[in-house]
NURORO-77430 format. One record per atom (N, C-alpha, C): residue number from 1; x, y negated, z negated; residue in three letters; atom name; chain. Coordinates in steps of 0.2 Angstrom, whole numbers, plus 5000, padded with zeros to 4 digits. Example, Ala and Ser with C-alpha at 12.3 -4.5 7.8 and 13.67 -1.06 7.14 Angstrom:
<atom num="1" u="5066" v="5028" w="4961" residu="ALA" atome="N" chaine="A"/>
<atom num="1" u="5062" v="5022" w="4961" residu="ALA" atome="CA" chaine="A"/>
<atom num="1" u="5066" v="5016" w="4961" residu="ALA" atome="C" chaine="A"/>
<atom num="2" u="5064" v="5011" w="4965" residu="SER" atome="N" chaine="A"/>
<atom num="2" u="5068" v="5005" w="4964" residu="SER" atome="CA" chaine="A"/>
<atom num="2" u="5064" v="5000" w="4961" residu="SER" atome="C" chaine="A"/>
//
This chain:
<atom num="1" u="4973" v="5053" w="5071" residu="UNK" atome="N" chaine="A"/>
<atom num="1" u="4980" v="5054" w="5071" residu="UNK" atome="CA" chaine="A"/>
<atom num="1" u="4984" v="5047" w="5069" residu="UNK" atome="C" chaine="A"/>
<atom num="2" u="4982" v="5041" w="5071" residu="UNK" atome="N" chaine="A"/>
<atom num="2" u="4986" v="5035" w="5069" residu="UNK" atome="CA" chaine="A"/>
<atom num="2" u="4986" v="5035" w="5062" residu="UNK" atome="C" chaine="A"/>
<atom num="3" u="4979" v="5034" w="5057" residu="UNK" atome="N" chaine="A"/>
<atom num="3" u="4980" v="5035" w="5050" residu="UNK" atome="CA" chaine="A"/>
<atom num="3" u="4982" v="5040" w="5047" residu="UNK" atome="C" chaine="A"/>
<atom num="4" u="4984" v="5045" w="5051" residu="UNK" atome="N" chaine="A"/>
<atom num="4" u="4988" v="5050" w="5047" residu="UNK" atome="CA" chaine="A"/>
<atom num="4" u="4995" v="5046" w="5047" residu="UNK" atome="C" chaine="A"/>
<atom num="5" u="4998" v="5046" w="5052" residu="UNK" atome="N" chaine="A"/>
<atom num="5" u="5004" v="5042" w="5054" residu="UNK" atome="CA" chaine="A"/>
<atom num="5" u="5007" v="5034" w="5049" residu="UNK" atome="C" chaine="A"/>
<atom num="6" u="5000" v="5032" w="5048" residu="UNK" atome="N" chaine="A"/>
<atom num="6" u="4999" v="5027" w="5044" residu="UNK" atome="CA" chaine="A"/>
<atom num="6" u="5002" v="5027" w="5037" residu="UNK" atome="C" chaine="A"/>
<atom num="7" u="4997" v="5033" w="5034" residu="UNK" atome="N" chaine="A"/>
<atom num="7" u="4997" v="5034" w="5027" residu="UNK" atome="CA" chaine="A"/>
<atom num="7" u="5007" v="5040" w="5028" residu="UNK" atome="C" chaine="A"/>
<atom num="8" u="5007" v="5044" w="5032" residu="UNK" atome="N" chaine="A"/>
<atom num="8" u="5014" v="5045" w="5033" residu="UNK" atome="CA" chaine="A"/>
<atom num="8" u="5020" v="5040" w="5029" residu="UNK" atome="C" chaine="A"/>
<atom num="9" u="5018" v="5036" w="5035" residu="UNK" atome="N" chaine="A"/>
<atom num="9" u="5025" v="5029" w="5034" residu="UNK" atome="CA" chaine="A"/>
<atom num="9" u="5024" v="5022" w="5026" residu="UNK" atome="C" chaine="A"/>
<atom num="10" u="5017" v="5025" w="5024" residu="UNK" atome="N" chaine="A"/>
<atom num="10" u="5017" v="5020" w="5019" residu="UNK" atome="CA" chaine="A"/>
<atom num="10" u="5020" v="5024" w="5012" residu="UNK" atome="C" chaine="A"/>
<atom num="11" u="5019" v="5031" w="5013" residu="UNK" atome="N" chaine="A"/>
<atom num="11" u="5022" v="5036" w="5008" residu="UNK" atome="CA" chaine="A"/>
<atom num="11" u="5029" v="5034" w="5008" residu="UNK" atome="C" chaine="A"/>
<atom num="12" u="5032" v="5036" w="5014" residu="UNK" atome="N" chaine="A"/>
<atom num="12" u="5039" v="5036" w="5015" residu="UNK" atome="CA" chaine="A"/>
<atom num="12" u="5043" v="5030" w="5013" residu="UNK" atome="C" chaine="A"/>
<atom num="13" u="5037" v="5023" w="5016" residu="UNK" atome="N" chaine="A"/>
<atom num="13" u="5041" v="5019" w="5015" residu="UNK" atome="CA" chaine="A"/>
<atom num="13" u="5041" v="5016" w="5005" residu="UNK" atome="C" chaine="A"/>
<atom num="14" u="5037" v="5018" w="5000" residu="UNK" atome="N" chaine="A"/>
<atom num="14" u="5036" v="5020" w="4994" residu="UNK" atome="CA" chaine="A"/>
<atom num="14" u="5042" v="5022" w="4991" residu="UNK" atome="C" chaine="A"/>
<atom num="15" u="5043" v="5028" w="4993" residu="UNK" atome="N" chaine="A"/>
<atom num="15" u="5048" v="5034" w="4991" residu="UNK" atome="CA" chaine="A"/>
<atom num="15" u="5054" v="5029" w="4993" residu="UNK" atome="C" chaine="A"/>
<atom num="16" u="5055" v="5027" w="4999" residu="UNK" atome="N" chaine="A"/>
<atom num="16" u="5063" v="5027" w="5000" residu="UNK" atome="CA" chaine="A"/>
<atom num="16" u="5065" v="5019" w="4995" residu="UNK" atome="C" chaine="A"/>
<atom num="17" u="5060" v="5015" w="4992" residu="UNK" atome="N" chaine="A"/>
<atom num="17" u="5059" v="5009" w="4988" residu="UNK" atome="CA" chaine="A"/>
<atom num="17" u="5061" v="5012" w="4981" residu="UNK" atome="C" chaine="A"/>
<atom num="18" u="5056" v="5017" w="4981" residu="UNK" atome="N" chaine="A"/>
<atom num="18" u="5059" v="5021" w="4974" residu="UNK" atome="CA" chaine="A"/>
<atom num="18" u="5065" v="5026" w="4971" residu="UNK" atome="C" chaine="A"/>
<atom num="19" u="5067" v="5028" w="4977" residu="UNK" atome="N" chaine="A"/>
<atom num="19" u="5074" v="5033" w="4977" residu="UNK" atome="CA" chaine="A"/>
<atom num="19" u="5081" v="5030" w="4978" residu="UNK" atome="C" chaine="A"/>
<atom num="20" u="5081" v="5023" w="4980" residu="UNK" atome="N" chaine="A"/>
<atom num="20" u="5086" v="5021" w="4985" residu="UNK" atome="CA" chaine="A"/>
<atom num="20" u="5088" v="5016" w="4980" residu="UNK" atome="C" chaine="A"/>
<atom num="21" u="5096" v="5016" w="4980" residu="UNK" atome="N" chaine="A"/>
<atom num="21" u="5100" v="5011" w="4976" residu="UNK" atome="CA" chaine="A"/>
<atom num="21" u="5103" v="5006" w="4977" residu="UNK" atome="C" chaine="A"/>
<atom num="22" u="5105" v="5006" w="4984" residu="UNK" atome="N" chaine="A"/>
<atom num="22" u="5106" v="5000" w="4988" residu="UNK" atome="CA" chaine="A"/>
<atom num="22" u="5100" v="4995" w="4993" residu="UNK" atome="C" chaine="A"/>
<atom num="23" u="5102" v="4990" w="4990" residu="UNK" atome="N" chaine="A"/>
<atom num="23" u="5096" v="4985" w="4994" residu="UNK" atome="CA" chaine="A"/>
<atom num="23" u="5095" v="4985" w="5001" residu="UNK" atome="C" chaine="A"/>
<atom num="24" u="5100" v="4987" w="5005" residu="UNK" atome="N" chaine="A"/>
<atom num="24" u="5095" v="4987" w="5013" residu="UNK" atome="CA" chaine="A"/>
<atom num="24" u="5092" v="4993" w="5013" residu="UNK" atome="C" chaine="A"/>
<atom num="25" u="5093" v="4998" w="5011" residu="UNK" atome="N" chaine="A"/>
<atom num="25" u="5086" v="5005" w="5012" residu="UNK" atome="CA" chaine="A"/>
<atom num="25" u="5081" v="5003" w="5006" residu="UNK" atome="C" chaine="A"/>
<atom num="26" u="5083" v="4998" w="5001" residu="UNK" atome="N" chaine="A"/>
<atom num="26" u="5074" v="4996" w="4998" residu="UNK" atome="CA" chaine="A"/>
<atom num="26" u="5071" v="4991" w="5003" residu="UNK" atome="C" chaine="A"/>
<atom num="27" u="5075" v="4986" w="5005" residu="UNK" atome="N" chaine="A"/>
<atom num="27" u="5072" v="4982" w="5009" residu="UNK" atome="CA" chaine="A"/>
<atom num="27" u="5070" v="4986" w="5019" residu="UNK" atome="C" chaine="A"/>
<atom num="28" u="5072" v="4993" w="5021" residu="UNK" atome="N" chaine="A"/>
<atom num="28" u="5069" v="4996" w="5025" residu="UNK" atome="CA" chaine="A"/>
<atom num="28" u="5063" v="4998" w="5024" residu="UNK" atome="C" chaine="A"/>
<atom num="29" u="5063" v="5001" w="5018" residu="UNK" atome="N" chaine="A"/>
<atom num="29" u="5057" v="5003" w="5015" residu="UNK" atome="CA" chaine="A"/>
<atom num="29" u="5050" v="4999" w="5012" residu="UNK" atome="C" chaine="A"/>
<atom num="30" u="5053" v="4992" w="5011" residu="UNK" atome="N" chaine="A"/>
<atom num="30" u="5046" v="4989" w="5009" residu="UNK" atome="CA" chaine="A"/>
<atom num="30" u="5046" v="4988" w="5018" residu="UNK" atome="C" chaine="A"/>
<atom num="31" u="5049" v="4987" w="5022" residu="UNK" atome="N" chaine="A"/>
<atom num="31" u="5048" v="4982" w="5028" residu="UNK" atome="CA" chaine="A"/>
<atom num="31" u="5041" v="4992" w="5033" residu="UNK" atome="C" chaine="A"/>
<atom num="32" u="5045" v="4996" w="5031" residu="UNK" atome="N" chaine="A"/>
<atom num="32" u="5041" v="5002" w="5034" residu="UNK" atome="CA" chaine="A"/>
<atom num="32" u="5036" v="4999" w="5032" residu="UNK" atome="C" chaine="A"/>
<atom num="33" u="5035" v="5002" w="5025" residu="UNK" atome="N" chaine="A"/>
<atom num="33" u="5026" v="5001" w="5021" residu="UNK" atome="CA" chaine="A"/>
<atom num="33" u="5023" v="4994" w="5022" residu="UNK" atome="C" chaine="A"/>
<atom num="34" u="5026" v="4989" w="5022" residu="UNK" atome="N" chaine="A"/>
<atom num="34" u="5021" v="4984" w="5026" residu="UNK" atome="CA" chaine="A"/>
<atom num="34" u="5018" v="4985" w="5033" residu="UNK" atome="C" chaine="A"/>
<atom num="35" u="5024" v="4987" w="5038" residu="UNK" atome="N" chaine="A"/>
<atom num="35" u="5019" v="4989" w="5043" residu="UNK" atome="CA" chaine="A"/>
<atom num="35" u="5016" v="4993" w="5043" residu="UNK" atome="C" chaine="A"/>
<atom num="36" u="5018" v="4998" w="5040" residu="UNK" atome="N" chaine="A"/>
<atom num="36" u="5011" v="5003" w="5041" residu="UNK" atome="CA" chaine="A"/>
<atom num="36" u="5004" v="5001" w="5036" residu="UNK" atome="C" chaine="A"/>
<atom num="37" u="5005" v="4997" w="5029" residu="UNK" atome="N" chaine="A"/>
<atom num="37" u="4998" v="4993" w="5028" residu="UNK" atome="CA" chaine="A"/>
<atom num="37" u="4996" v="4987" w="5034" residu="UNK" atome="C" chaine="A"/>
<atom num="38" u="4997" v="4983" w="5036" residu="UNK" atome="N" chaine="A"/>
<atom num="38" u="4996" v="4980" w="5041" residu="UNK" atome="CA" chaine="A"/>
<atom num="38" u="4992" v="4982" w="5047" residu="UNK" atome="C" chaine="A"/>
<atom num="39" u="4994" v="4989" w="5050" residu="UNK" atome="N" chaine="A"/>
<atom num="39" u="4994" v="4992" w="5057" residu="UNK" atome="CA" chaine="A"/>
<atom num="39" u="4985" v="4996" w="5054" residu="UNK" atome="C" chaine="A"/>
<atom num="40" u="4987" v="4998" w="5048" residu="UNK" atome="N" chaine="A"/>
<atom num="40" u="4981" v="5002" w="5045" residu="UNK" atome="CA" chaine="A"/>
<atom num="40" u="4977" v="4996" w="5046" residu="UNK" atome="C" chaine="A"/>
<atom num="41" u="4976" v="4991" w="5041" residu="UNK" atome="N" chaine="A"/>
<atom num="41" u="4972" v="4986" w="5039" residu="UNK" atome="CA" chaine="A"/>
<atom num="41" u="4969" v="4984" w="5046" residu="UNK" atome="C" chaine="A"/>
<atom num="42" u="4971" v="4984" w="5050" residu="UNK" atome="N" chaine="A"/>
<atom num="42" u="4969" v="4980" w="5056" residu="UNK" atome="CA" chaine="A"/>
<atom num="42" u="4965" v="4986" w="5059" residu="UNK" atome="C" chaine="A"/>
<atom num="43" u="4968" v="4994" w="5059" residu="UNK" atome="N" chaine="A"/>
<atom num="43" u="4966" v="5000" w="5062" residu="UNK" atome="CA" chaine="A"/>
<atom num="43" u="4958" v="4998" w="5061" residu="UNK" atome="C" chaine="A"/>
<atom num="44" u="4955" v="4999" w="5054" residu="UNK" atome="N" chaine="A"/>
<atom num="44" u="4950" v="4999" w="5050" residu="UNK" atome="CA" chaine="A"/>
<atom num="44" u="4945" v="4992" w="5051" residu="UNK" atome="C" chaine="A"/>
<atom num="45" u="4949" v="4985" w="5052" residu="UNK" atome="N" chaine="A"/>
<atom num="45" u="4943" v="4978" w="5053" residu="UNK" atome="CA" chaine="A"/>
<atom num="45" u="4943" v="4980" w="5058" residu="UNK" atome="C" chaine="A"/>
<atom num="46" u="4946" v="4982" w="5064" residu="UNK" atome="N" chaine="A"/>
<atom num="46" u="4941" v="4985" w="5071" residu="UNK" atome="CA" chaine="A"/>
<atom num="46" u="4936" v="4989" w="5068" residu="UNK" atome="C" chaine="A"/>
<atom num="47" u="4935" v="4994" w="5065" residu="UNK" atome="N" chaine="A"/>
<atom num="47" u="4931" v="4997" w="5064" residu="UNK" atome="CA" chaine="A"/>
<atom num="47" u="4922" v="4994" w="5063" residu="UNK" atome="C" chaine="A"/>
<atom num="48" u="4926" v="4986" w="5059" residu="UNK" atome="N" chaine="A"/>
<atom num="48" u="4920" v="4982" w="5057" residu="UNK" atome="CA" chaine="A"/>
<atom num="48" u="4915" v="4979" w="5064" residu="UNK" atome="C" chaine="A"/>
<atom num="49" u="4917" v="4982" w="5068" residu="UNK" atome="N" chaine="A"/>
<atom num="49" u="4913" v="4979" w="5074" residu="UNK" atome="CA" chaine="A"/>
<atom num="49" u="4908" v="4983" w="5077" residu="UNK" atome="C" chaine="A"/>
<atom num="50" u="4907" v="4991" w="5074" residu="UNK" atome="N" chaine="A"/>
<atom num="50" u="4901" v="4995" w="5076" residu="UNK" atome="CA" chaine="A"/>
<atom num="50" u="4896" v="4993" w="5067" residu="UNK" atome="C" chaine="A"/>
<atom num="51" u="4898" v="4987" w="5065" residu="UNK" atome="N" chaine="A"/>
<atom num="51" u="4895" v="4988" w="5058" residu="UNK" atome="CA" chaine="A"/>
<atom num="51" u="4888" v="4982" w="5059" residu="UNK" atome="C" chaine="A"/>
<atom num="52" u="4885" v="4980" w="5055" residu="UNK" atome="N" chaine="A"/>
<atom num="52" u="4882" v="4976" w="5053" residu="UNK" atome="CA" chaine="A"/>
<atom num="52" u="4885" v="4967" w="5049" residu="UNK" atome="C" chaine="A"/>
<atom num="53" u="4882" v="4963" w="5050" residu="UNK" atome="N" chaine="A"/>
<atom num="53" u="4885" v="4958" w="5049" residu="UNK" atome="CA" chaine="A"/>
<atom num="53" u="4890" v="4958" w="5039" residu="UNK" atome="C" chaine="A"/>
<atom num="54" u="4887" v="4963" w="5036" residu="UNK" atome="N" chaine="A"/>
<atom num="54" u="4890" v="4964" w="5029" residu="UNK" atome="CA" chaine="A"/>
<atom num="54" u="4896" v="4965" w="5030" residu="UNK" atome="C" chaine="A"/>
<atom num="55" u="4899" v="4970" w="5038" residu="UNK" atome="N" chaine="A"/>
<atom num="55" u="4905" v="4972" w="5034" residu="UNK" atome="CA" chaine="A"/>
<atom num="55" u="4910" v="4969" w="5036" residu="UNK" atome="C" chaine="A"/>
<atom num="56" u="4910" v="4965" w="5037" residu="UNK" atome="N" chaine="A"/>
<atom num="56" u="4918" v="4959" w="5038" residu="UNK" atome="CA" chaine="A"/>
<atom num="56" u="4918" v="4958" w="5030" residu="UNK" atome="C" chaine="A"/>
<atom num="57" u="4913" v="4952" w="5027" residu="UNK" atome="N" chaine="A"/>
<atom num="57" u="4916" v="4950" w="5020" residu="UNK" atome="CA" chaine="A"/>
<atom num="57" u="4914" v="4957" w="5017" residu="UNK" atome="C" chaine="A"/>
<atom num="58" u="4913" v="4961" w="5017" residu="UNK" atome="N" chaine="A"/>
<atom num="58" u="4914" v="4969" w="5013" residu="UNK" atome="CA" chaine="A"/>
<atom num="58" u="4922" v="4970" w="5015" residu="UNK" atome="C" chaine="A"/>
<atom num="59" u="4923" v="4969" w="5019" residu="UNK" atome="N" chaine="A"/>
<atom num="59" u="4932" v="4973" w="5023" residu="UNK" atome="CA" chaine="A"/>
<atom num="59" u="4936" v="4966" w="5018" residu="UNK" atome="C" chaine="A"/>
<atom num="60" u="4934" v="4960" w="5018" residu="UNK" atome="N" chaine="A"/>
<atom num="60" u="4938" v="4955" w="5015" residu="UNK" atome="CA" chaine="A"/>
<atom num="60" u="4938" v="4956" w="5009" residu="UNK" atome="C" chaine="A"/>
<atom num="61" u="4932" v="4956" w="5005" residu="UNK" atome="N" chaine="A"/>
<atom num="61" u="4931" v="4959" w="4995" residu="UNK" atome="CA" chaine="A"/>
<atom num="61" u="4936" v="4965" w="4995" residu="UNK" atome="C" chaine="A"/>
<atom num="62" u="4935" v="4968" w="4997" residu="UNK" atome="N" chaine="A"/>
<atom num="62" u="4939" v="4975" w="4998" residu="UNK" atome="CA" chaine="A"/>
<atom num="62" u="4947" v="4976" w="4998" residu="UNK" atome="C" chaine="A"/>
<atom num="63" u="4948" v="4971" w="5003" residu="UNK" atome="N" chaine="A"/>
<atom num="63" u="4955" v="4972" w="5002" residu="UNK" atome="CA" chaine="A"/>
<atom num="63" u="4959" v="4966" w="4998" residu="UNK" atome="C" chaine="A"/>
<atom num="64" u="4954" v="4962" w="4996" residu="UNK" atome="N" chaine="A"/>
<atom num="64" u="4956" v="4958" w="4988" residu="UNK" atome="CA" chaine="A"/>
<atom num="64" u="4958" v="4960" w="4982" residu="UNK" atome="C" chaine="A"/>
<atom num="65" u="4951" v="4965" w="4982" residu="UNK" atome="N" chaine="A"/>
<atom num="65" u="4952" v="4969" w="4976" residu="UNK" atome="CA" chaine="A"/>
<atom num="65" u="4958" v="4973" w="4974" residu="UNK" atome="C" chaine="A"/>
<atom num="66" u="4958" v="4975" w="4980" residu="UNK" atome="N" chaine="A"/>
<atom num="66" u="4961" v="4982" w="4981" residu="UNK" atome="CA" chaine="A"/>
<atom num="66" u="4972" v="4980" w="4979" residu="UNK" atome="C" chaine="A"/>
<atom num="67" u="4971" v="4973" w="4981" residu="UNK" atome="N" chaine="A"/>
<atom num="67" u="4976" v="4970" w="4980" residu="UNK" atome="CA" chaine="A"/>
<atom num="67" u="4979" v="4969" w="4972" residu="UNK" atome="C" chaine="A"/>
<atom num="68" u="4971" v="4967" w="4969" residu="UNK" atome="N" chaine="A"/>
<atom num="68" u="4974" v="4965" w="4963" residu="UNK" atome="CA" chaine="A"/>
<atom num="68" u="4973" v="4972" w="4959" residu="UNK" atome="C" chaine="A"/>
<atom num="69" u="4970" v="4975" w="4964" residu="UNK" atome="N" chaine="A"/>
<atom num="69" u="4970" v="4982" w="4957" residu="UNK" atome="CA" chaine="A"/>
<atom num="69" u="4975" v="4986" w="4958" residu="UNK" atome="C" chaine="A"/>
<atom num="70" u="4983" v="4987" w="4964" residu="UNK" atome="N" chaine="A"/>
<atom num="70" u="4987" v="4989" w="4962" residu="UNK" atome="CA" chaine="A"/>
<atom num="70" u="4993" v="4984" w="4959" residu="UNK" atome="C" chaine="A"/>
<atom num="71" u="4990" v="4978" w="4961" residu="UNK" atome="N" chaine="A"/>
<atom num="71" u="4994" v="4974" w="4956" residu="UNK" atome="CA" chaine="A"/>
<atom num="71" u="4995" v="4976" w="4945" residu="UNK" atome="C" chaine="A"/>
<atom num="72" u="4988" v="4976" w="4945" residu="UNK" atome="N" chaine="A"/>
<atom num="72" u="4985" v="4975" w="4938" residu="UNK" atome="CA" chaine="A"/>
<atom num="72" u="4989" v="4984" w="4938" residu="UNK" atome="C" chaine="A"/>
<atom num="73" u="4990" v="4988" w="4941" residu="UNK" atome="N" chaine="A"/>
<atom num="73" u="4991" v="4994" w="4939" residu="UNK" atome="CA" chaine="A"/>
<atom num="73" u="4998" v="4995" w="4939" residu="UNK" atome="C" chaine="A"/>
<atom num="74" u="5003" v="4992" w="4943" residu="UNK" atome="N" chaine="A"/>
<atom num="74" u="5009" v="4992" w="4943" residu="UNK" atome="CA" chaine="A"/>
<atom num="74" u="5010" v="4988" w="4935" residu="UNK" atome="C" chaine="A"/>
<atom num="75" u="5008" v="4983" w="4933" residu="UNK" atome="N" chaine="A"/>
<atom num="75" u="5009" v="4979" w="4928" residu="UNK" atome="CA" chaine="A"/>
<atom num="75" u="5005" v="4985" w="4919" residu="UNK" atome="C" chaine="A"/>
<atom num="76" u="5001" v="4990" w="4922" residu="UNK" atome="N" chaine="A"/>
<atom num="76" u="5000" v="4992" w="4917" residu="UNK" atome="CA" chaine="A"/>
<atom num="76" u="5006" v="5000" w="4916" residu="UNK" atome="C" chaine="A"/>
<atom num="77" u="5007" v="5001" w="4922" residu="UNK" atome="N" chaine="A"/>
<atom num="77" u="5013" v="5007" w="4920" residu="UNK" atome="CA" chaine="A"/>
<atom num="77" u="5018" v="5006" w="4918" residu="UNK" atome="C" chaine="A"/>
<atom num="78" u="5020" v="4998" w="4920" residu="UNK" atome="N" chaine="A"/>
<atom num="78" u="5026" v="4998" w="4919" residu="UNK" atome="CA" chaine="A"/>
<atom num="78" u="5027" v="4993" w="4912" residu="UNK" atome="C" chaine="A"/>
<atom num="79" u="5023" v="4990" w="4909" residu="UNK" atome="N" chaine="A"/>
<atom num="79" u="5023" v="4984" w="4903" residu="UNK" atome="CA" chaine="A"/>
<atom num="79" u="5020" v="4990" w="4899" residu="UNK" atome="C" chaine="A"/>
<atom num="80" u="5014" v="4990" w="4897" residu="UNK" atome="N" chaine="A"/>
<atom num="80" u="5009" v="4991" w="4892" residu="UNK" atome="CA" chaine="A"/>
<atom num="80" u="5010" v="5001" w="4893" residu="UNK" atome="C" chaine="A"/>
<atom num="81" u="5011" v="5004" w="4897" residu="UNK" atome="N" chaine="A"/>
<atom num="81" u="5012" v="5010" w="4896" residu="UNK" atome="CA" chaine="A"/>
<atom num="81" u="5022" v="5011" w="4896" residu="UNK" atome="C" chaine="A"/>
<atom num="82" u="5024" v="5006" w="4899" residu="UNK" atome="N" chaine="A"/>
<atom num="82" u="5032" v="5009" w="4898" residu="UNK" atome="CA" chaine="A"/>
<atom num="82" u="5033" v="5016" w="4903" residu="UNK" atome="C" chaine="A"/>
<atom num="83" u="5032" v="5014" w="4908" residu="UNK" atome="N" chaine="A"/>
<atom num="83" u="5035" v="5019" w="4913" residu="UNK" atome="CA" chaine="A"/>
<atom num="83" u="5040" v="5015" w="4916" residu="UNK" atome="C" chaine="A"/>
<atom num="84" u="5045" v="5019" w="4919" residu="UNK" atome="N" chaine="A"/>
<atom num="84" u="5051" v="5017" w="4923" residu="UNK" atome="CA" chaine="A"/>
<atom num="84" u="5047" v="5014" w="4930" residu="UNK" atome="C" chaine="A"/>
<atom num="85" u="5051" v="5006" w="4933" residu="UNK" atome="N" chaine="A"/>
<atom num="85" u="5049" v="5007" w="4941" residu="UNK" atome="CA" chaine="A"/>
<atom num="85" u="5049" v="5013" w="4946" residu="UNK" atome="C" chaine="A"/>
<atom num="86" u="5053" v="5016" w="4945" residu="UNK" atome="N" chaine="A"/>
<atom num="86" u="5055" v="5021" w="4948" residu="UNK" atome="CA" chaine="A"/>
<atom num="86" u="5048" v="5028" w="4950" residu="UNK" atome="C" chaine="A"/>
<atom num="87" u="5047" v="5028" w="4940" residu="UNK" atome="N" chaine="A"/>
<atom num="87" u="5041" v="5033" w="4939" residu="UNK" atome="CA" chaine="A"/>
<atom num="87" u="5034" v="5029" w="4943" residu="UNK" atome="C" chaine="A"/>
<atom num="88" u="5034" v="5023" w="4942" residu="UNK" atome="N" chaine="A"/>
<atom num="88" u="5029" v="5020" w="4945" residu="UNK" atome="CA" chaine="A"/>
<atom num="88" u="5025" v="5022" w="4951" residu="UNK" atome="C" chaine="A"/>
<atom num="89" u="5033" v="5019" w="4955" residu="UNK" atome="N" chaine="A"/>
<atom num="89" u="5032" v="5020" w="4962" residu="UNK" atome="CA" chaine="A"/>
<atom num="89" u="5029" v="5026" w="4965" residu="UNK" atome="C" chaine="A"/>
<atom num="90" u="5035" v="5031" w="4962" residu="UNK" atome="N" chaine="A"/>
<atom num="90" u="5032" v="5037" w="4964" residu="UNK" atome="CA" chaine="A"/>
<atom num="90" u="5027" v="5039" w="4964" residu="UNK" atome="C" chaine="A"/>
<atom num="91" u="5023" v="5039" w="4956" residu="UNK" atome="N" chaine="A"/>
<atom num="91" u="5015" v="5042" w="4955" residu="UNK" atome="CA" chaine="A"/>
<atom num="91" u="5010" v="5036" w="4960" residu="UNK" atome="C" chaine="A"/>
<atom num="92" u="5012" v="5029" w="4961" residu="UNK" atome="N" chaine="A"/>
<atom num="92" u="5008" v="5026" w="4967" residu="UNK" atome="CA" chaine="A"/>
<atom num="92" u="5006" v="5029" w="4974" residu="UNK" atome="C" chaine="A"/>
<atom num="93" u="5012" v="5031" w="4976" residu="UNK" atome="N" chaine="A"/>
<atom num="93" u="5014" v="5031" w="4981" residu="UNK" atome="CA" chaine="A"/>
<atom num="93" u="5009" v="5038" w="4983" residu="UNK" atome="C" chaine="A"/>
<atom num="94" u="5007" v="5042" w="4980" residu="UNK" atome="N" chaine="A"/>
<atom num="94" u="5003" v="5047" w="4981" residu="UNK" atome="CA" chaine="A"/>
<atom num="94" u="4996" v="5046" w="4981" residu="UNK" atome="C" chaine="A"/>
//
């Protein structure tokens, strides 16, 4: 139930970044989505504690990656394909 709630608030907090024309509901909205990646990110390194000694730096590569690779993809919809921010976010956000 928490990472439903999780993924919930990190949709929402996407969407209201992408729909929203005044600066404090984008800045509510990244400030959601951070918590809720945060609260997840933490839910899941608990996890690493029924694991084997691999999966702490597995949990750390991972969320490196994982970092650059919506970096790198933000940067390819919106430069080298020319999609709007807006469109970005949305198709991310799902």
């Amino acid at each position: 139930m928490r990472i439903i709630l999780f993924i919930a608030f990190s949709f929402f907090g996407m969407q209201l970044v992408a729909r929203s024309t005044g600066l404090a509901p984008r800045l509510l909205g990244i400030v959601v989505a951070s918590i809720s990646s945060g609260a997840g990110e933490l839910s899941f390194l608990q996890l690493t504690h029924w694991h084997d000694r691999s999966a702490l730096p597995g949990f750390a590569v991972g969320t490196g990656v994982a970092g650059l690779a919506g970096a790198y993809l933000y940067l390819a919809l919106t430069t080298w394909i020319g999609m709007s921010v807006h469109s970005s976010l949305n198709m991310s956000s799902v």
